[in-house]
N, C-alpha and C positions, 0 to 999 in steps of 0.2 A: 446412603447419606447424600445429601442432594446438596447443591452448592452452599447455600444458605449456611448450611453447618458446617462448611469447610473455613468459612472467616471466622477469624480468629478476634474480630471485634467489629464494631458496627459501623463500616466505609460506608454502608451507603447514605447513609444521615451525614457522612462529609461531604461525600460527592453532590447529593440534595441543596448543598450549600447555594447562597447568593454568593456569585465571586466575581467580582466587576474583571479580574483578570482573565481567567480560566472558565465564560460564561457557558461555553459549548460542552461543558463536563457534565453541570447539572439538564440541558437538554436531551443528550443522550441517553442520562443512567434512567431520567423518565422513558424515554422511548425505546431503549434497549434491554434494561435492568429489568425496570417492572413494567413494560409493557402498554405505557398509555400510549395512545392511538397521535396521528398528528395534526389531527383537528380539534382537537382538547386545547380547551382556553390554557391551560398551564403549558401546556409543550409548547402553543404558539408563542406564549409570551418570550418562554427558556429561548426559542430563537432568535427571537427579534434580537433579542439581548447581543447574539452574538455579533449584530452587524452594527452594533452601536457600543462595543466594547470589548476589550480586548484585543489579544494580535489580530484579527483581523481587520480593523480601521485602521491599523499600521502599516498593513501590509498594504492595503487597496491605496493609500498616502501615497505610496511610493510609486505606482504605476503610471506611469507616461499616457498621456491621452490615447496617443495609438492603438494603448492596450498590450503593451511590452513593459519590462523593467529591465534599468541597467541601458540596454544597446538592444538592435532590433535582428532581427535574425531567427533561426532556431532556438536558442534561448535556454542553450545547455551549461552556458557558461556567462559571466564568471557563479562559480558555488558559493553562499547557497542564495545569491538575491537576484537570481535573472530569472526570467519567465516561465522557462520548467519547473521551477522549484518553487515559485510562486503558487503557481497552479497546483500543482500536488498539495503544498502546503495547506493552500484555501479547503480543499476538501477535506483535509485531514481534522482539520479545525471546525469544520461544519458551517462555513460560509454558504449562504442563500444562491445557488444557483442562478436564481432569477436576477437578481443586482445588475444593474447595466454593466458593473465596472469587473466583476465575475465573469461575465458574459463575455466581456470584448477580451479576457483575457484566454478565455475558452479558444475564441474562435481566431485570437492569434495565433496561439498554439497550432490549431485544426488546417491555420493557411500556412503555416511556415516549418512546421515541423515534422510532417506527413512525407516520406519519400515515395519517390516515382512507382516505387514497387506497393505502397500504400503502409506499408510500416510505420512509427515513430522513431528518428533515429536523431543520432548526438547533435549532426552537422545538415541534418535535412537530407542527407544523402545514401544512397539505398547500400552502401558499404560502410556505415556508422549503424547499422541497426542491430542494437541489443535488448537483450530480455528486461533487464530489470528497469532501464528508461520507458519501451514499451508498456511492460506492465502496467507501473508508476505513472502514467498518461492515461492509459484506458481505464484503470480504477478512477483516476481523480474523475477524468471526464465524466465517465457515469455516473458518480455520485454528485456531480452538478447539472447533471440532466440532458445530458447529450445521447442519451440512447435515439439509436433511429435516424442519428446523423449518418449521411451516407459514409463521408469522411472517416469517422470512429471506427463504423463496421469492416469496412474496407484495413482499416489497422489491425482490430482486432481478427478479421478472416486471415490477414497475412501473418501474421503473431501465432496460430496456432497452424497452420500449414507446415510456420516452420519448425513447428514443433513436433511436429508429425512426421512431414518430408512431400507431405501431400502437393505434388505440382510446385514443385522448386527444384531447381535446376543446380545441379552438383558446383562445385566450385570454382572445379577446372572451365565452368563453359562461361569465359570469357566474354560473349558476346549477350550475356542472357543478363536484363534487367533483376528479374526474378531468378536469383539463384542466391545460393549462399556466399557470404565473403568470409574473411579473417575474421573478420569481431563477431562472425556467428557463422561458423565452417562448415556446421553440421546439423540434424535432425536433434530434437530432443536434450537443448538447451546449452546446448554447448557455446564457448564464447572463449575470443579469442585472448580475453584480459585471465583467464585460467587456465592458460595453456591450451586452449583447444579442447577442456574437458565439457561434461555438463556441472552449469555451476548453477547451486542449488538456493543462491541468491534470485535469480534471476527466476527459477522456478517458481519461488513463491511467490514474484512480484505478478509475473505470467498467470499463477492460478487467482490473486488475488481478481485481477482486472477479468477473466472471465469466468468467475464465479456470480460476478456480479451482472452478466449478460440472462434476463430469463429464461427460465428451458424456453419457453415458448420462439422464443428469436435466435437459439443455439443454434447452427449448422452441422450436419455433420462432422464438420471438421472439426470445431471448437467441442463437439461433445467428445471426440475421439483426444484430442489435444488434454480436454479434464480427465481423462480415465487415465491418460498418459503419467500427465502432470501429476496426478494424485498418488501415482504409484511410485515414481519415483520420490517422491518426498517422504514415504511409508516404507521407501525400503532400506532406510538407515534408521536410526533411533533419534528424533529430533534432540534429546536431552546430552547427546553426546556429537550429533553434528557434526559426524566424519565424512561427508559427503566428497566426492571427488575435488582435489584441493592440487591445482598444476604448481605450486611455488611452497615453499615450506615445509613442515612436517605434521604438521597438526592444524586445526583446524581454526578459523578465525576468531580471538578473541570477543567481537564485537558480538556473537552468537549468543553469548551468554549474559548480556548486557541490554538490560532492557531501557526504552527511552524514547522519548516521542518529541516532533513526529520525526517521521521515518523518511530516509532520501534511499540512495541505492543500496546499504549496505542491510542488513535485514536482521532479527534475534529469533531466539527459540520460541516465543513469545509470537511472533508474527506468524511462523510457518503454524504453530497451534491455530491463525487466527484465519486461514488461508484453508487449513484439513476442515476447522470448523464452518466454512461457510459452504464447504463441501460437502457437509456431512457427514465426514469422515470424525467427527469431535469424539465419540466412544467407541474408536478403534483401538482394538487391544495395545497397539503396536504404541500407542500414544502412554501409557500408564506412565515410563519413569520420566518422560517431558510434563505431563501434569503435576509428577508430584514437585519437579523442580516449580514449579511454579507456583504450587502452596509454599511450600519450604522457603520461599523467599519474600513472603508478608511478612511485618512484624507483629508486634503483641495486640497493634489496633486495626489488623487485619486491613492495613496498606504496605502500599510496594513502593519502592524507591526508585528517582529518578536515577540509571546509571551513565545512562546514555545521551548527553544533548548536543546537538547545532548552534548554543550559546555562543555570542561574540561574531558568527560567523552571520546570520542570518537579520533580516531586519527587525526585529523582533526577539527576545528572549524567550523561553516558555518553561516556565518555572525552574525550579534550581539544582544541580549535579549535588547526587546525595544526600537529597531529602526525599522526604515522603509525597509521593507526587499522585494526584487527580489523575491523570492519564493515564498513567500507567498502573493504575491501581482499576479505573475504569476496564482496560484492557485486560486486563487478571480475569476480571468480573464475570467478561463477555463470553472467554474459555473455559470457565468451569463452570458458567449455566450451558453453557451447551453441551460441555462434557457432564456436568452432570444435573441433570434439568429436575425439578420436581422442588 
C-alpha cells in the first residue's frame, strides 16, 4: 500500500490551494509531494508568492536594518521574536534564501552567535552550547543556502565531535576552549537542561541540521555523529517517546502534539522527519510511530494543528485545533517516504 492509499481523503488538492496566508504549503507539496523540479514555471511562481505574502513579509517588517530583531546580540532571546528564531522560522516557511533582508539575517547570526569553539550557542559563548539551538541554526542555515560557509561548517564539524567525543576535552579541564560544559557535559547528546542525560530533543534537531550536509561535504566526523544520532533515536520506539527524561516521570507531553513551526521543543512527527531524511523512513522499528500518524488524519485525510507559537511570535501561523496545511503537508513527507510508490 503506498502512501497515496493511506489518505483517507484528497489533501493534496487542499494543499495545491492558492492561499495568500500559507503560500509556501502549495510550493512544497509541488516540489516535495509530487515532485516538480525547481525550475518549473509553476514551482517558481509558488515561491515568489512566498516573499510577497504571507508570514514571511511579517516577519522580514520586523527586522532592524543591522539585520537583527528585537536587540542585537546572540539573538536567543527574548522568545520567539529575536533573531534566532527569526531565522529558523524564515527557513521553516520557505523564505528565498537570496533576499538581501534573509541574507543579512543569516550572516547576523553567522557573526554573533558562532562560539570561540565554532558551535552555535544561547549566549555566543562556548558554555551555552546546546544541541537543539545548534541543530535549529544549521538546519535553517542550510536550507537558505549557506553550505560551504566556512563559519556553518566549522559549527556543524563541532556539533558532531560533540557528539561523538571526537577531540573534545572532558569537563573537568578547565582550561580547554574545546571541551564540554554543564549545558552539554558529555559525548552523545547529553544536556545539561535534562539532568545531564542525552536528550532526544536535541538529537533530532542535531540529525536534522546534518542530514541536510551532502554526503559529498560529510566528514568523517559528521558521518560517524549520523550513524550515532540515528541509532539512538531507533533505540526507543518514537510512538511512545520514552527517551532518557532527567525531571518527571514520563515523557514530554509536547511529543505527541504536532504543530509548526518548530523552536526547540520537538514531536513524534519531527523525529519521523529527521529518520526519514536519514533514510531510516522503512525501518521496522518505526511501524507503531507511523501508524500514530495515519491515526491522527481525519475523514479528509488532514491533521490538526496541535501545536502553535501563536500570540508569542510576530506572526500567527494558522489556528490551535484546526485542520492545518503544515502539518498535514508534514504527514505527507513521512509516509511517502515510509512508504513511497
Amino acid at each position: 500500500m503506498s502512501w497515496k492509499d493511506r489518505l483517507r481523503g484528497d489533501s493534496i488538492s487542499w494543499l495545491l490551494e492558492t492561499d495568500e496566508y500559507q503560500p509556501a504549503v502549495r510550493y512544497f507539496t509541488l516540489r516535495d509531494i509530487l515532485g516538480h523540479g525547481e525550475d518549473e514555471a509553476e514551482v517558481k511562481e509558488a515561491r515568489a508568492t512566498i516573499m510577497s505574502s504571507g508570514p514571511v513579509p511579517v516577519i522580514l517588517a520586523n527586522q532592524e536594518p543591522e539585520g537583527y530583531w528585537c536587540q542585537p546580540g546572540p539573538g536567543y532571546g527574548p522568545k520567539y521574536r529575536s533573531t534566532v528564531w527569526q531565522v529558523i522560522f524564515l527557513a521553516q516557511l520557505g523564505a528565498d534564501g537570496n533576499d538581501p533582508k534573509v541574507k543579512a539575517g543569516g550572516e547576523y547570526i553567522l557573526s554573533n552567535t558562532v562560539a570561540k569553539h565554532g558551535g552555535f550557542a544561547i549566549y555566543g559563548t562556548p558554555s551555552s552550547f546546546v544541541h537543539c539551538l545548534a541543530g535549529n541554526m544549521g538546519a535553517a542555515l542550510l536550507d537558505l543556502g549557506w553550505l560551504y560557509d566556512p563559519r556553518l561548517m566549522a559549527a556543524l564539524e563541532w556539533q558532531a565531535r560533540s557528539i561523538t567525543g571526537e577531540r573534545v576535552a572532558p569537563l573537568t579541564s578547565k582550561n580547554e576552549v574545546g571541551r564540554y560544559y554543564a549545558s552539554n557535559p558529555g559525548p552523545g547528546f547529553t544536556c545539561g537542561a535534562n539532568d545531564g542525560l542525552p536528550c532526544a530533543w536535541g538529537a533530532v534537531k542535531a540529525m536534522l541540521a546534518l542530514s541536510k550536509v551532502p554526503p559529498s561535504a560529510r566528514t568523517q566526523t559528521v558521518r560517524s555523529a549520523i550513524e550515532q544520532g540515528a541509532e539512538f533515536l531507533l533505540s526507543h520506539d518514537p510512538a511512545i517517546a520514552d527517551y532518557p527524561f532527567g525531571y518527571g516521570n514520563r515523557p514530554s507531553s509536547s511529543w505527541f502534539k504536532f504543530g509548526y513551526p518548530i523552536g526547540y521543543v520537538t514531536d513524534v512527527l519531527q523525529n519521523l522527519e529527521a529518520l526519514a531524511a536519514l533514510g531510516k523512513a522503512q525501518d521496522e522499528r518505526l511501524t507503531s510511530a507511523l501508524e500514530m500518524v495515519e491515526e491522527k488524519q481525519d475523514a479528509q485525510g488532514r491533521w490538526k494543528m496541535e501545536y502553535t507559537y501563536n500570540g508569542k511570535t510576530w506572526v500567527d501561523i494558522e489556528t490551535k485545533g484546526q485542520p492545518s496545511k503544515w502539518v498535514t503537508l508534514r504527514a505527507i513527507r513521512v509516509l511517502k517516504a515510509a512508504y513511497p510508490g
